[in-house]
SEDREN-474303 format. One line per 3 residues: for each residue x, y, z of C-alpha. Coordinates in steps of 0.02 Angstrom, whole numbers, plus 50000, padded with zeros to 5 digits. Layout:
BEGIN
X,Y,Z | ...
***
This chain:
BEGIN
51687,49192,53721 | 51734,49195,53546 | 51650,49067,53415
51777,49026,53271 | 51736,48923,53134 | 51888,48833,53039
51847,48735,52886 | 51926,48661,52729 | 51899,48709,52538
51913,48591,52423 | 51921,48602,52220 | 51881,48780,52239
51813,48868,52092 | 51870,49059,52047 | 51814,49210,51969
51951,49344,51895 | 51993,49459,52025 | 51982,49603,51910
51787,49570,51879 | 51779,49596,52059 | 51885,49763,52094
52011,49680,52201 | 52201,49696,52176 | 52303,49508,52150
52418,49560,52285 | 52554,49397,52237 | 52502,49242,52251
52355,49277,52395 | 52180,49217,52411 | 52060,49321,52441
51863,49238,52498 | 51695,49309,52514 | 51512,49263,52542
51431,49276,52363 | 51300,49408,52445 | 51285,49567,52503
51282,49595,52709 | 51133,49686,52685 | 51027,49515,52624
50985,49473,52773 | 50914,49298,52801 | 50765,49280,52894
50733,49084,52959 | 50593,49050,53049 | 50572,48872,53123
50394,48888,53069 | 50422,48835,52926 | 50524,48674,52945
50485,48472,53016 | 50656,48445,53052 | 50703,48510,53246
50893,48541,53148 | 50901,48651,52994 | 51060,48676,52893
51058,48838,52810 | 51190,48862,52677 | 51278,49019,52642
51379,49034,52481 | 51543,49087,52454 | 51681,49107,52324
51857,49113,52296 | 51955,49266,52218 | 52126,49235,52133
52202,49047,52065 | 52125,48906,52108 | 52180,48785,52279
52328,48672,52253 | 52273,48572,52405 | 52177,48584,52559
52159,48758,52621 | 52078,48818,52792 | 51926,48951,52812
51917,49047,52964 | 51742,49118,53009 | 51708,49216,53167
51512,49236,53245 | 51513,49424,53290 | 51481,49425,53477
51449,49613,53473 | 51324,49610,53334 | 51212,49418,53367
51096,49385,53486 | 51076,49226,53467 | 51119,49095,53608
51245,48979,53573 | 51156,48831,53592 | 51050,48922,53425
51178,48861,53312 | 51343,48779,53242 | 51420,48748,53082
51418,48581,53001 | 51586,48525,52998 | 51725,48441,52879
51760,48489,52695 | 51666,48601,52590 | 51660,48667,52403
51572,48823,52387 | 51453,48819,52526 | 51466,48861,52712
51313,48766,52799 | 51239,48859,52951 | 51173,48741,53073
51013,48806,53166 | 50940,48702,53309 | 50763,48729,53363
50827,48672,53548 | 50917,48840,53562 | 50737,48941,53568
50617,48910,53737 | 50450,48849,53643 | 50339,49000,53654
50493,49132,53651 | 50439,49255,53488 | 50593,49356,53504
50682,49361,53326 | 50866,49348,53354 | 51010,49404,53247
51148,49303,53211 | 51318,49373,53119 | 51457,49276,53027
51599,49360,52958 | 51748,49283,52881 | 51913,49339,52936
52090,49332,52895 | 52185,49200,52919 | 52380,49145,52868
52310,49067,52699 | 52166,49154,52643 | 52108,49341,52655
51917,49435,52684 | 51901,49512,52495 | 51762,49628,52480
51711,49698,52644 | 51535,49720,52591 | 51555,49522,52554
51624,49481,52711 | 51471,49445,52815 | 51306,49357,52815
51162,49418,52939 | 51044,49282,52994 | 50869,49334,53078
50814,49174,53198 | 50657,49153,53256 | 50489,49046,53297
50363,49181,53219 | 50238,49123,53134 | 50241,49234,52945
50182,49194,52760 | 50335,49107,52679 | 50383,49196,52533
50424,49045,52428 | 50208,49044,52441 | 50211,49179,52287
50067,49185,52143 | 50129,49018,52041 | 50136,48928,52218
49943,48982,52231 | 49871,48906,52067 | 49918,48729,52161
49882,48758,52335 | 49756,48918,52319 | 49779,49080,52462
49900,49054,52601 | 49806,49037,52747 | 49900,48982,52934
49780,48807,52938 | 49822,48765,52770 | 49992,48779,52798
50000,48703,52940 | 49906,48555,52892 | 50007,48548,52722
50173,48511,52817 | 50074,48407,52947 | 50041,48272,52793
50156,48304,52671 | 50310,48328,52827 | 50379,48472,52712
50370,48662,52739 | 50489,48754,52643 | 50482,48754,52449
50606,48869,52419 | 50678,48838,52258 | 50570,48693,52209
50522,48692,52006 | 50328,48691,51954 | 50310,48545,51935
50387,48488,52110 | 50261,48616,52184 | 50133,48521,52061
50170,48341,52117 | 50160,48378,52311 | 50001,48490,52315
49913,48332,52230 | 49973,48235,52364 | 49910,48352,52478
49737,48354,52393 | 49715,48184,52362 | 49770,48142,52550
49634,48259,52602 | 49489,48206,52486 | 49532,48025,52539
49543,48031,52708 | 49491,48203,52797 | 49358,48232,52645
49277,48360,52783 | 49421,48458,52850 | 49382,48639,52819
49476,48806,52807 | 49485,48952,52914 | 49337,49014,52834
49228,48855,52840 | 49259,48805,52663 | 49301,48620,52627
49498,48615,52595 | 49527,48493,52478 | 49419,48571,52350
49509,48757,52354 | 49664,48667,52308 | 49651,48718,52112
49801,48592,52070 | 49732,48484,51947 | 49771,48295,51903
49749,48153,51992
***
């Protein structure tokens, strides 16, 4: 069984097509994810509340610009994913310039650690072409596996201190959030003080994996 994916652009911005090395063959469209098929995603349930997770995936148009409503066509590479079906969808109706990925935590037997590989492509269809082929496709690793999230860098750790699996689990057990990919300082800031204070008020003697007190390794200051 073959997965396609049809959706709708809308108000589609462009980029020349000579910037990008591909020929304005008449009046045709040519679309592509805005990474390589070699950045491969890795998503790991760990990390989220929600038991749904849409994961966007970025894409631009090359050539003109839409005059109205124009279908995408995206095929999940049966050949290349291991991922059940019940692992994923897209999230229907229109979209700009992102694709969103639906990943459901359902579609992985609690206690499976198998990482599974999931494959989009975009394909041709009778309105738009694939433009780049090293554009073309997006690579999704799926799991349950419990790893350091790399969004917990050396700027997250002068608010929340050295990742440690208790601390981060407790972190998203009170503040409900576990991925801070993309957030600013001061976002990180704002929520590791809520974490502190929540700790210091309330669970003043919950300790880290090494015994420590928690709330006072946080080195986010403020109140």
């Amino acid at each position: 069984m073959k997965y396609f994916i049809y959706l709708v652009l809308i108000g589609f911005c462009f980029q020349s097509c000579e910037k990008q090395n591909i020929k304005p063959y008449g009046n045709d469209h040519y679309v592509q994810f805005t990474k390589l098929y070699t950045d491969t995603l890795n998503c790991s349930f760990f990390f989220y509340v929600d038991d749904q997770v849409d994961i966007p995936l970025e894409i631009k148009l090359i050539g003109d610009v839409f005059t109205e409503d124009t279908p995408l066509s995206l095929l999940v590479n049966e050949r290349e994913t291991t991922a059940p079906a019940a692992l994923f969808d897209f999230s229907k109706g229109q979209i700009k310039d992102t694709v969103y990925l639906r990943l459901n935590r359902a579609g992985i037997v609690e206690g499976d650690k198998t990482v599974y590989s999931l494959v989009v492509d975009i394909i041709n269809n009778d309105h738009i072409l694939v433009g780049e082929p090293n554009y073309s496709r997006r690579v999704l690793m799926v799991s349950n596996v419990v790893t350091k999230p790399d969004w917990w860098n050396a700027e997250t750790e002068k608010a929340l201190g050295k990742y440690t699996l208790k601390k981060f689990t407790k972190f998203k057990e009170v503040t409900q959030v576990g991925d801070l990919t993309g957030w600013t300082w001061n976002a990180k800031r704002i929520i590791a003080l809520e974490f502190k204070n929540y700790l210091r008020k309330y669970e003043p003697e919950y300790t880290d994996e090494d015994g420590s007190i928690m709330w006072k390794n946080l080195p986010v200051m403020g109140s």
